[in-house]
N, CA, C and O atoms as a Tinker XYZ file with bonds, in Angstrom:
   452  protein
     1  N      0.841000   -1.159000    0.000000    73     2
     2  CA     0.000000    0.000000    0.000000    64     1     3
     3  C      0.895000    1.234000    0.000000    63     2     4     5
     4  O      1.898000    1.330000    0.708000    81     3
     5  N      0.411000    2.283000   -0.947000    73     3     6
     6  CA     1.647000    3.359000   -0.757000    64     5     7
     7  C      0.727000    4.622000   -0.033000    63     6     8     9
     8  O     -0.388000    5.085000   -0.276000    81     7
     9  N      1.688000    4.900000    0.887000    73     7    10
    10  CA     1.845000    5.733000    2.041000    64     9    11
    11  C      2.792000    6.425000    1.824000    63    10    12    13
    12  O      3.788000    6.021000    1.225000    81    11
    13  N      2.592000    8.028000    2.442000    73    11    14
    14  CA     3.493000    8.803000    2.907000    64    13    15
    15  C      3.883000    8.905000    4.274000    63    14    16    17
    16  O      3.141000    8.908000    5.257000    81    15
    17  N      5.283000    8.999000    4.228000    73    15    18
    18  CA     5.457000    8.544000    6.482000    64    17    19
    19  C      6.583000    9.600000    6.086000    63    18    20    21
    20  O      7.450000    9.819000    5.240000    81    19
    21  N      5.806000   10.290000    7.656000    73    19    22
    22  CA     6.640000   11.332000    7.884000    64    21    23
    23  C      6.658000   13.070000    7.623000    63    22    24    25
    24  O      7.390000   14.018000    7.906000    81    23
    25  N      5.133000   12.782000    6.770000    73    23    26
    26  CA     4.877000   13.821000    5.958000    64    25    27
    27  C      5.666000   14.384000    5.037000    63    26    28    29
    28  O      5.415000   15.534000    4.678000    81    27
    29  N      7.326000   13.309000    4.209000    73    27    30
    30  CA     7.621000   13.681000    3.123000    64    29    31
    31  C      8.039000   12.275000    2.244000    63    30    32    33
    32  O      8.445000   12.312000    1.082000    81    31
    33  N      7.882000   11.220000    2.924000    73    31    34
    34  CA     8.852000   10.157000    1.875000    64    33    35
    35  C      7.399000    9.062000    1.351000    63    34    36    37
    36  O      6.553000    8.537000    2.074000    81    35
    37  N      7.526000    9.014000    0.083000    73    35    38
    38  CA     6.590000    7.986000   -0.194000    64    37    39
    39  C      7.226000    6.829000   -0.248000    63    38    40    41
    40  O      8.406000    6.560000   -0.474000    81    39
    41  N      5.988000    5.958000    0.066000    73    39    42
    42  CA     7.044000    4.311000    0.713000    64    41    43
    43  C      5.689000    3.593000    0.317000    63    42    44    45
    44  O      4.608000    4.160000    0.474000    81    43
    45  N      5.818000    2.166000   -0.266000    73    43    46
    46  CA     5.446000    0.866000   -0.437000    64    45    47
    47  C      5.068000    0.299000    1.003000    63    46    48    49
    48  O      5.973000   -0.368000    1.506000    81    47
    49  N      4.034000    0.415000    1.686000    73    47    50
    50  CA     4.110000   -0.245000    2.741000    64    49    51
    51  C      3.450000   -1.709000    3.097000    63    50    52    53
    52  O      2.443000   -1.991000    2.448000    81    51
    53  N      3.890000   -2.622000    4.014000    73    51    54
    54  CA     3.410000   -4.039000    3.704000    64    53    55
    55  C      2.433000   -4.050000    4.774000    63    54    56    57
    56  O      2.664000   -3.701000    5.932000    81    55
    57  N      0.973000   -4.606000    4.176000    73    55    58
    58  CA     0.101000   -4.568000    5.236000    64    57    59
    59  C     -0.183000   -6.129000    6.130000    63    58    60    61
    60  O     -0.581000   -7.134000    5.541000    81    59
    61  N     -0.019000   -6.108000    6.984000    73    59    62
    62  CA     0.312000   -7.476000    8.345000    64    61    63
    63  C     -0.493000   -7.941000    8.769000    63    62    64    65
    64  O     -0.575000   -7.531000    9.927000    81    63
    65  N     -1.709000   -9.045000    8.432000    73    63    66
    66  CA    -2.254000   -8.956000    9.271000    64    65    67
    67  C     -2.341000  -10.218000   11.000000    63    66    68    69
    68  O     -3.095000  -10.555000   11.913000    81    67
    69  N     -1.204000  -10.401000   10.541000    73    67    70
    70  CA    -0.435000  -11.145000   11.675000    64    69    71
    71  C      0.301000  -10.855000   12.668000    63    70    72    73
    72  O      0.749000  -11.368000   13.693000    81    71
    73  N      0.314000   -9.685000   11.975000    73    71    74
    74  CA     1.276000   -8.722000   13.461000    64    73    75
    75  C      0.439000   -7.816000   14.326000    63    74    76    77
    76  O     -0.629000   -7.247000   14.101000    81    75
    77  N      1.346000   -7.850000   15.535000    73    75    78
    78  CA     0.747000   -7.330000   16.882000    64    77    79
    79  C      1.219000   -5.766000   16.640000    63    78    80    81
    80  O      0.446000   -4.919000   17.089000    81    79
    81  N      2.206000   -5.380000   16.090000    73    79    82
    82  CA     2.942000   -4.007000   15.912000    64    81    83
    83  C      2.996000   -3.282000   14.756000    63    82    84    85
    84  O      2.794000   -3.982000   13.764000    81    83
    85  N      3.181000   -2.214000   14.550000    73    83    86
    86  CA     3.652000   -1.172000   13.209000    64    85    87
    87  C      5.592000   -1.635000   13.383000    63    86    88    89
    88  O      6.298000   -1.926000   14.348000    81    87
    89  N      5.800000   -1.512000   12.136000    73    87    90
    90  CA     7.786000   -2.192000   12.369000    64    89    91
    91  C      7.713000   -1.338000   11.343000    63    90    92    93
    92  O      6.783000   -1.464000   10.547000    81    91
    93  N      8.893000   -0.087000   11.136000    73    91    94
    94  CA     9.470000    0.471000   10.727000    64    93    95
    95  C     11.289000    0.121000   10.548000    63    94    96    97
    96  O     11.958000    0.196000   11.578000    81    95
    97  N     11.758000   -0.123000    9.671000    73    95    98
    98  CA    13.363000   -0.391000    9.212000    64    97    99
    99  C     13.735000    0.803000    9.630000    63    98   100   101
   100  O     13.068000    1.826000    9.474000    81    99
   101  N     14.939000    0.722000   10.243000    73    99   102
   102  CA    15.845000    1.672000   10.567000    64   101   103
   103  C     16.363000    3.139000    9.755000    63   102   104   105
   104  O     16.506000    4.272000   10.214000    81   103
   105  N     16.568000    2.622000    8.404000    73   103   106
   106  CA    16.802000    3.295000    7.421000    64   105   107
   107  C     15.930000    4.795000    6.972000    63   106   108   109
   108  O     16.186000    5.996000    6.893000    81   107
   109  N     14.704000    3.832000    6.734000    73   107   110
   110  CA    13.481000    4.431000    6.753000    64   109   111
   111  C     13.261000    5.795000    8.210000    63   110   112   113
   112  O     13.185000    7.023000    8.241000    81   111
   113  N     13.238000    4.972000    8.959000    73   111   114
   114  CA    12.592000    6.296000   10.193000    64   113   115
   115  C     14.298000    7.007000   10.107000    63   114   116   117
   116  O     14.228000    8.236000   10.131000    81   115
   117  N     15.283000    6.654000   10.045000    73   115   118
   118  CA    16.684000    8.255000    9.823000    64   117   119
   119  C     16.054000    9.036000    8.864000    63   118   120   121
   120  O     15.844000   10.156000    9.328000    81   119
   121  N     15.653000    8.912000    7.691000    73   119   122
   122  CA    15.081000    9.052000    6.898000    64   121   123
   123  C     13.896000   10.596000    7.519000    63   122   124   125
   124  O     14.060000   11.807000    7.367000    81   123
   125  N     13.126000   10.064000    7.994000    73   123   126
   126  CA    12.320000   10.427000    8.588000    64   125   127
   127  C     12.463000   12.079000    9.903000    63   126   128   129
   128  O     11.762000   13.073000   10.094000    81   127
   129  N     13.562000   11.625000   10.408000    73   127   130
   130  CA    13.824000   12.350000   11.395000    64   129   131
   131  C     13.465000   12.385000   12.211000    63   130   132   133
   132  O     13.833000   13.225000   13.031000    81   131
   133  N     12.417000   11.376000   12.490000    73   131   134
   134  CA    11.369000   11.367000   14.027000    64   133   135
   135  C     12.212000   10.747000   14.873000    63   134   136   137
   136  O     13.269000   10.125000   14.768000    81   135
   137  N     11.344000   11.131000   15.905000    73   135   138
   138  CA    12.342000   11.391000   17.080000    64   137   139
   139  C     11.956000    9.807000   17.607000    63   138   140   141
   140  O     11.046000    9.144000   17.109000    81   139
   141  N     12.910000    9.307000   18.808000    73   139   142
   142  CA    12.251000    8.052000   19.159000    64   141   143
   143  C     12.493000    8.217000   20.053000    63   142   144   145
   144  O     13.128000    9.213000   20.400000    81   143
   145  N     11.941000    6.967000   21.122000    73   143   146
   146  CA    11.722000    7.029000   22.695000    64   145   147
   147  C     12.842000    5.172000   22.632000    63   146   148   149
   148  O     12.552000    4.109000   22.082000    81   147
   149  N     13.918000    5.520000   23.355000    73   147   150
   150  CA    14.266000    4.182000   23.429000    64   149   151
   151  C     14.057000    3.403000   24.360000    63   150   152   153
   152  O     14.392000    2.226000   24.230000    81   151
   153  N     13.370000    3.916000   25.692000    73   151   154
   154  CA    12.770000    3.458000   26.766000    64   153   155
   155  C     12.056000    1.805000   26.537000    63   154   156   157
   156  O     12.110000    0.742000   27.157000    81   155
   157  N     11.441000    2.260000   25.385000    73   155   158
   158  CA    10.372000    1.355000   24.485000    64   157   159
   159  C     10.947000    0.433000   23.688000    63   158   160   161
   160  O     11.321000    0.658000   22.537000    81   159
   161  N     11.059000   -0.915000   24.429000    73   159   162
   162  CA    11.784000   -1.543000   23.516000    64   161   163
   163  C     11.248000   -3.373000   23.422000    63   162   164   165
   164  O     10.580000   -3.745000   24.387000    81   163
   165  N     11.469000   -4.182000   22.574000    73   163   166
   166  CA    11.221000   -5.076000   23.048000    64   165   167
   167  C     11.909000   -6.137000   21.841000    63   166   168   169
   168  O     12.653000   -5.677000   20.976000    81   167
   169  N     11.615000   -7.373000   21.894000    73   167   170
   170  CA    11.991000   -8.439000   20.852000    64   169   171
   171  C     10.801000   -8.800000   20.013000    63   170   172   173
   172  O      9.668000   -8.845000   20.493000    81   171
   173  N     11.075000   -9.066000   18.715000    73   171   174
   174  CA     9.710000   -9.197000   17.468000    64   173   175
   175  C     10.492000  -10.678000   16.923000    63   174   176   177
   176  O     11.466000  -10.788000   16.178000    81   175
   177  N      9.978000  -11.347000   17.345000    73   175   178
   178  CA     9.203000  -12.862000   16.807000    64   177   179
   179  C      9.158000  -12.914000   15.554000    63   178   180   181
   180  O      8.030000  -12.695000   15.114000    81   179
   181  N     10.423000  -13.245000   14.325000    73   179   182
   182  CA    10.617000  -13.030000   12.738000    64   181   183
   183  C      9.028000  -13.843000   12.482000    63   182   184   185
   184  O      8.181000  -14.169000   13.314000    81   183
   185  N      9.049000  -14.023000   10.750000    73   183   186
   186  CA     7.973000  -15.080000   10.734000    64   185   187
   187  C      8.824000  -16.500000   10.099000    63   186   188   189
   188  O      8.224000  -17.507000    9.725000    81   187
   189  N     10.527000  -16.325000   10.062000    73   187   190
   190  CA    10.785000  -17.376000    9.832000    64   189   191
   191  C     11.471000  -18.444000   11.358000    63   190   192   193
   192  O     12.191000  -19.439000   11.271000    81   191
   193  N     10.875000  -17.720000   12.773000    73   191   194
   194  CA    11.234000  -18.056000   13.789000    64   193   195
   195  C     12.636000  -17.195000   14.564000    63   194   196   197
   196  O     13.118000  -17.599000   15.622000    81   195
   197  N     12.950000  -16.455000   14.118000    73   195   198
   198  CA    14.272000  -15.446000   14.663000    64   197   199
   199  C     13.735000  -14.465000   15.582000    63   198   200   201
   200  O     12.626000  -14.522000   16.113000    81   199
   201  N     14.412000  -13.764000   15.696000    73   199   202
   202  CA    14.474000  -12.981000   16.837000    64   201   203
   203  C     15.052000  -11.772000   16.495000    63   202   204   205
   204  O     16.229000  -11.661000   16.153000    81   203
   205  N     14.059000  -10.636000   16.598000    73   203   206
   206  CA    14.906000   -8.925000   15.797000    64   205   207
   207  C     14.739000   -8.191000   17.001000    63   206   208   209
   208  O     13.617000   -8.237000   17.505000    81   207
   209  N     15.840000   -7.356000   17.711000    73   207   210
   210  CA    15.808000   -6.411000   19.080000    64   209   211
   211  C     15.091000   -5.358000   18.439000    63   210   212   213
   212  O     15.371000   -5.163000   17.256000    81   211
   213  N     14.287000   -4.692000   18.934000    73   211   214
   214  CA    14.351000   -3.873000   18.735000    64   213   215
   215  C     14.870000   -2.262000   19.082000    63   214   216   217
   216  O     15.010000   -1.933000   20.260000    81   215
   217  N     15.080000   -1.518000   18.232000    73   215   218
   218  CA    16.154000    0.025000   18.548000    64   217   219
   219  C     15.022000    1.108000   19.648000    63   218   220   221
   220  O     15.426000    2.130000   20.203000    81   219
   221  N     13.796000    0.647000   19.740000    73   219   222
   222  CA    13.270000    1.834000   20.359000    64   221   223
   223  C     12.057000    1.832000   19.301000    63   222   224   225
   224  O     11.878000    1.249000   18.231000    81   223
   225  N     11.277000    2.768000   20.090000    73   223   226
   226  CA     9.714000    2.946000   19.210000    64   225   227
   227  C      9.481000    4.893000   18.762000    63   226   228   229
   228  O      9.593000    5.907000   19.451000    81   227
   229  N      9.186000    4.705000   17.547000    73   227   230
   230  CA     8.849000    6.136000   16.812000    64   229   231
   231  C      7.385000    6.545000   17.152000    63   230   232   233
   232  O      6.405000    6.274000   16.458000    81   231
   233  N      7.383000    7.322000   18.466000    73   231   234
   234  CA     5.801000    7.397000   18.397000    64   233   235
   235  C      5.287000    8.238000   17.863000    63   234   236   237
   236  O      5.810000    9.270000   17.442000    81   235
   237  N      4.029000    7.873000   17.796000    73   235   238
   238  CA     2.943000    9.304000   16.954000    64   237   239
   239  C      3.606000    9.744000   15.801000    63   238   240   241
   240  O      3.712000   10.952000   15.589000    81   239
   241  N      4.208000    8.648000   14.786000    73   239   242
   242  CA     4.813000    8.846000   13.804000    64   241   243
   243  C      3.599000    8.999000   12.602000    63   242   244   245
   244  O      2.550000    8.356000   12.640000    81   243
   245  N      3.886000    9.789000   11.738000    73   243   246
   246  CA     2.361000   10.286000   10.879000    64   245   247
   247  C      2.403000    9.585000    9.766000    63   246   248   249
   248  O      3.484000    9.661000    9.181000    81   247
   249  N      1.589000    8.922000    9.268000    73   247   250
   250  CA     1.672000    7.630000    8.010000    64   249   251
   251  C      0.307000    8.439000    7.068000    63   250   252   253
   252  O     -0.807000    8.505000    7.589000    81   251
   253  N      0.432000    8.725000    6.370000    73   251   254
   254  CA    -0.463000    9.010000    5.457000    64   253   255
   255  C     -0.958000    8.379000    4.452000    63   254   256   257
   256  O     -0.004000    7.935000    3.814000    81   255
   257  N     -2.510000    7.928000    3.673000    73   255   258
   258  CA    -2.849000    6.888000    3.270000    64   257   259
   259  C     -3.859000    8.101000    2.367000    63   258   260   261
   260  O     -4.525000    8.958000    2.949000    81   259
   261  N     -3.800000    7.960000    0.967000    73   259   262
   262  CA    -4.907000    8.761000    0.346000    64   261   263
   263  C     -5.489000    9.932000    1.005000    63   262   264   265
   264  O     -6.699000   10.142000    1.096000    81   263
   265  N     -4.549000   10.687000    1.463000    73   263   266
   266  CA    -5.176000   11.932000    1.833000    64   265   267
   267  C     -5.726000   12.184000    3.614000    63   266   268   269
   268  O     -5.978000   13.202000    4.257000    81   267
   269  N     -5.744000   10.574000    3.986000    73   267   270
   270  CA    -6.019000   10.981000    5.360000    64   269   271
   271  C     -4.574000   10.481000    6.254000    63   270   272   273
   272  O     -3.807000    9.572000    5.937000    81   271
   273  N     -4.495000   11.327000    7.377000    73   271   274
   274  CA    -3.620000   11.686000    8.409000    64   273   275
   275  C     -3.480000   10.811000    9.410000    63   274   276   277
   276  O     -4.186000   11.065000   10.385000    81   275
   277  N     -2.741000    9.781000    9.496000    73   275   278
   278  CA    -3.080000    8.874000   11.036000    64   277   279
   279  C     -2.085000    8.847000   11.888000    63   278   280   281
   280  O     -1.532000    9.922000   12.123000    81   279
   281  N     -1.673000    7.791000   12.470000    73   279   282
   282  CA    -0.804000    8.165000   13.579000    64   281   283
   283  C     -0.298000    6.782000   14.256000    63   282   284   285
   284  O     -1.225000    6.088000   14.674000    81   283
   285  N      1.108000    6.214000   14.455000    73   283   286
   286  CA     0.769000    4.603000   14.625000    64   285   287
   287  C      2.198000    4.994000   15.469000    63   286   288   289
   288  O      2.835000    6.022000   15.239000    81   287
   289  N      2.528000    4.115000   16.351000    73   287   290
   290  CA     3.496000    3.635000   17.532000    64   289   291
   291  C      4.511000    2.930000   16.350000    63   290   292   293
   292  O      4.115000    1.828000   15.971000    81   291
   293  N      5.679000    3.392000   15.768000    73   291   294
   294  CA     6.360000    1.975000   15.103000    64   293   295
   295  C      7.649000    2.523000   16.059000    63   294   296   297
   296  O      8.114000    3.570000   16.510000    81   295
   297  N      7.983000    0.495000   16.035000    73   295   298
   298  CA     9.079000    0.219000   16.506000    64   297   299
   299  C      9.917000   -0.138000   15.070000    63   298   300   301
   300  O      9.428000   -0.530000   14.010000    81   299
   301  N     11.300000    0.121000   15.381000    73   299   302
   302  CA    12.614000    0.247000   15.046000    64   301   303
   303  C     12.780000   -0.563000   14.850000    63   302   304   305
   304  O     12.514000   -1.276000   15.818000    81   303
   305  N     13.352000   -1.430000   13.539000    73   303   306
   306  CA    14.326000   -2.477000   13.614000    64   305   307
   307  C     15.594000   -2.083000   12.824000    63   306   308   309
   308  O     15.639000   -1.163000   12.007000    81   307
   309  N     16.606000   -2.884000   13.163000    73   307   310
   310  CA    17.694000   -2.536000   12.103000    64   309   311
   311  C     17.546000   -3.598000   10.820000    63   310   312   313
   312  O     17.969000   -3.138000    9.760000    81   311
   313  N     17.187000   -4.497000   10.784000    73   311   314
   314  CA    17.210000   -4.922000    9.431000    64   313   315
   315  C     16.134000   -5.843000    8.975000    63   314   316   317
   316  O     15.923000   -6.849000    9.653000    81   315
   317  N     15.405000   -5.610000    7.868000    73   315   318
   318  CA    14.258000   -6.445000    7.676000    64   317   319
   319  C     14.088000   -6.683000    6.524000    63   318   320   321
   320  O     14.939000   -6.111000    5.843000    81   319
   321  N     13.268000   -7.365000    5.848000    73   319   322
   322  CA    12.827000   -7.532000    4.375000    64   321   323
   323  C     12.220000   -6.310000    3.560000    63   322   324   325
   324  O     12.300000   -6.142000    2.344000    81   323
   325  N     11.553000   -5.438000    4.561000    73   323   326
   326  CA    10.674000   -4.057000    4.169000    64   325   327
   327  C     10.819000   -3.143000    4.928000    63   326   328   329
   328  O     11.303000   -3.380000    6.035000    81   327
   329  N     10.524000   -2.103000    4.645000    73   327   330
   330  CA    10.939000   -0.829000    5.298000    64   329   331
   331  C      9.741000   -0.318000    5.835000    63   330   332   333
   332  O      9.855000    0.900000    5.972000    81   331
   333  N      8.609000   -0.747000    6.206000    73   331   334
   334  CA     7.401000   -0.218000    6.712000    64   333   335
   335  C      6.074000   -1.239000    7.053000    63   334   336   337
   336  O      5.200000   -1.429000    6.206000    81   335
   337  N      6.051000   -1.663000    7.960000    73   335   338
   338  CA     4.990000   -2.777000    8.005000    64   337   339
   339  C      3.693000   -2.508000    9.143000    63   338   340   341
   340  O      3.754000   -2.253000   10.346000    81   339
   341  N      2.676000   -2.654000    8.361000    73   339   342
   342  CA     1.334000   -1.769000    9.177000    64   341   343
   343  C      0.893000   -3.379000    9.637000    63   342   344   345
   344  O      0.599000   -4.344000    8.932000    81   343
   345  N      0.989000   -3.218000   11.247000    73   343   346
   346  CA     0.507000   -4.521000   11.492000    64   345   347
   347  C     -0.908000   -4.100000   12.127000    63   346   348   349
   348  O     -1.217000   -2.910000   12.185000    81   347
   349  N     -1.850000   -5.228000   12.653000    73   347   350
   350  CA    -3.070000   -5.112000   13.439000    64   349   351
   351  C     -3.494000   -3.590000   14.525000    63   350   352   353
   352  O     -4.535000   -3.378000   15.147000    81   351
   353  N     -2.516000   -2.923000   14.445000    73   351   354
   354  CA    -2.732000   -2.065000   15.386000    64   353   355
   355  C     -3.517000   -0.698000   14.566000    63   354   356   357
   356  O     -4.608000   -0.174000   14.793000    81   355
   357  N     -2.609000   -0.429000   13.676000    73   355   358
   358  CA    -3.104000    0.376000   12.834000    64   357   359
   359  C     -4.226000    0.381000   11.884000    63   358   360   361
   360  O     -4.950000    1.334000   11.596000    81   359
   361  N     -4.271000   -1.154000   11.319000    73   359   362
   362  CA    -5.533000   -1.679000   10.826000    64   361   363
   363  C     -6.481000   -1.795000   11.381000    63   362   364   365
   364  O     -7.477000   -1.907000   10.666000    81   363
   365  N     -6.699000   -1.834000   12.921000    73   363   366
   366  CA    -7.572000   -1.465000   13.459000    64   365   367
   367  C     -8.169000   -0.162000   13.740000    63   366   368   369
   368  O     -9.379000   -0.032000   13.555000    81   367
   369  N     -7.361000    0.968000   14.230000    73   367   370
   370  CA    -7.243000    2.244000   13.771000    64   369   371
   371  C     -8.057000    3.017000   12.848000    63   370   372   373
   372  O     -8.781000    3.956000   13.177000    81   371
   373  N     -7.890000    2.556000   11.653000    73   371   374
   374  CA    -8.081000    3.126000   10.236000    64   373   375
   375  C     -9.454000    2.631000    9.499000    63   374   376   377
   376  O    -10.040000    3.114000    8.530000    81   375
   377  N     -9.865000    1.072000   10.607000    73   375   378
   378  CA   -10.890000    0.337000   10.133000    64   377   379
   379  C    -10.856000   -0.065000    8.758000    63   378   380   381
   380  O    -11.728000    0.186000    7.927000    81   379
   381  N     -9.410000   -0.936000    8.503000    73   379   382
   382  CA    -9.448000   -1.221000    7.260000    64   381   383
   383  C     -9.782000   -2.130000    6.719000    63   382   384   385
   384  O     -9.425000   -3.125000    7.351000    81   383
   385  N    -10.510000   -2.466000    5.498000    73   383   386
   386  CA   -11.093000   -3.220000    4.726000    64   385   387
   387  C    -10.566000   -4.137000    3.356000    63   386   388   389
   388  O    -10.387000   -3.459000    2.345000    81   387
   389  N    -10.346000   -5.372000    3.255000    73   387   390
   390  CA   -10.140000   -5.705000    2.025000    64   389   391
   391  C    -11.321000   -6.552000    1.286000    63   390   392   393
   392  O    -12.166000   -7.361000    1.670000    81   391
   393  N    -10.872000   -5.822000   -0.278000    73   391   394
   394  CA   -11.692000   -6.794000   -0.875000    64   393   395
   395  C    -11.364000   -7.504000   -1.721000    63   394   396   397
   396  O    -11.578000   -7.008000   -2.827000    81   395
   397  N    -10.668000   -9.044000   -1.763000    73   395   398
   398  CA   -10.146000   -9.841000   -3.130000    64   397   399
   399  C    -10.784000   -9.740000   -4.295000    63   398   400   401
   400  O    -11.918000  -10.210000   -4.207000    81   399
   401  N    -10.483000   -9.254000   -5.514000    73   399   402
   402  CA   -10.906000   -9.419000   -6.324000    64   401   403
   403  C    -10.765000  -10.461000   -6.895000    63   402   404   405
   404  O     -9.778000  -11.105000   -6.541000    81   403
   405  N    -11.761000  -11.147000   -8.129000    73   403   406
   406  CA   -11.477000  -12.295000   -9.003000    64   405   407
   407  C    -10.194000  -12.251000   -9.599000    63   406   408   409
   408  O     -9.467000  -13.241000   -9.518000    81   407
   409  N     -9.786000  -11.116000  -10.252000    73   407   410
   410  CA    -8.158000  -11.441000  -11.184000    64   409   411
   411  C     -7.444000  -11.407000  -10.291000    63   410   412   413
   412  O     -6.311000  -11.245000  -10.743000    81   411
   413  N     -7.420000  -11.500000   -8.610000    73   411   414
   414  CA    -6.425000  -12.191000   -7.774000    64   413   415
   415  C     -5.902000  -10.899000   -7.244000    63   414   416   417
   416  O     -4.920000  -11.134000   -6.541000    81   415
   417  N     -6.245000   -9.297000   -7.322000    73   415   418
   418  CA    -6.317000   -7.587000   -7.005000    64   417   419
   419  C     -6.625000   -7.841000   -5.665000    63   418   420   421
   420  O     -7.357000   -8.763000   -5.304000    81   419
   421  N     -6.030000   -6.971000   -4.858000    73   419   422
   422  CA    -6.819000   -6.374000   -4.122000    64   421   423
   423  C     -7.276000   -5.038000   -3.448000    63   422   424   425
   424  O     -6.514000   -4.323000   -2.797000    81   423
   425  N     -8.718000   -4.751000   -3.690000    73   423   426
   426  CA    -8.879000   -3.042000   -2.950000    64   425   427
   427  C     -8.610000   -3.170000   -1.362000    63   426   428   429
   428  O     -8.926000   -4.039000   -0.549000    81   427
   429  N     -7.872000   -1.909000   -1.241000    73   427   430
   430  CA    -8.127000   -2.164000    0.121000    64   429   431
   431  C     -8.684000   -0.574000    0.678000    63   430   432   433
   432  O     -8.115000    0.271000   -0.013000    81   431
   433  N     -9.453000   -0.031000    1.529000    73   431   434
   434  CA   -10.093000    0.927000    2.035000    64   433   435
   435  C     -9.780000    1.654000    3.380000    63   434   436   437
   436  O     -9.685000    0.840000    4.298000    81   435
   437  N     -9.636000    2.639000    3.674000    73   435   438
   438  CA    -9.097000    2.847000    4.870000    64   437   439
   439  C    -10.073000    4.322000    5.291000    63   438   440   441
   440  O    -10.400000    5.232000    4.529000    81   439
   441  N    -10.323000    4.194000    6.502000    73   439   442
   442  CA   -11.708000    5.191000    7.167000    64   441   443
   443  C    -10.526000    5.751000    7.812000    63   442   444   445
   444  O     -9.636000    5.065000    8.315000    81   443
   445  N    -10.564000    7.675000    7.759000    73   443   446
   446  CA    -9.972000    8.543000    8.758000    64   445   447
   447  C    -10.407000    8.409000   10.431000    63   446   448   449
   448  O    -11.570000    8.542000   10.812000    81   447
   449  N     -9.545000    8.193000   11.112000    73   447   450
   450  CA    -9.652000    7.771000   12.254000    64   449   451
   451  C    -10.254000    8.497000   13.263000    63   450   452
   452  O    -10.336000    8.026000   14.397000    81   451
């Protein structure tokens, strides 16, 4: 899904719906300039069974989706497959919706929070 984070970088973001967290790549939030809280930290459970520390959490970091403004907790990792991953937290948030299409598409919908 493409998003703007940060209110300047457009980014490909992967939507999760297996995850408990928003995970932002390291790269990405320098990028960004937001500030982080390293207080906030914890270990993320790969999905091939590993184990990623995490650097600290970017809060109230601003993700933008078609025009509306939201707001999601991501934690830090230093290295991942993607640079932005909207897990269950935010999808709940946004009240988002998919719909599979037949040629195998999918819409997906997102309500301002």
């Amino acid at each position: 899904m493409e998003v703007v984070v940060g209110g300047k970088i457009n980014e490909m973001a992967l939507l999760d719906e297996g995850s408990e967290i928003v995970v932002i790549r390291r790269d990405l939030w320098e990028e960004t300039g937001h500030g982080v809280n390293k207080e906030r930290k914890m270990v993320m459970e790969t999905a091939n069974g590993g184990k990623e520390a995490m650097a600290g959490c970017a809060e109230y970091l601003k993700i933008e989706v078609g025009g509306i403004q939201t707001y999601a907790h991501a934690f830090i990792v230093p290295h991942a497959p993607f640079r932005l991953l909207l897990g269950r937290p935010w999808q709940r948030n946004v009240r988002l919706q998919r719909n599979e299409r037949p040629d195998g598409g999918v819409d997906v919908t997102v309500h301002d929070p």
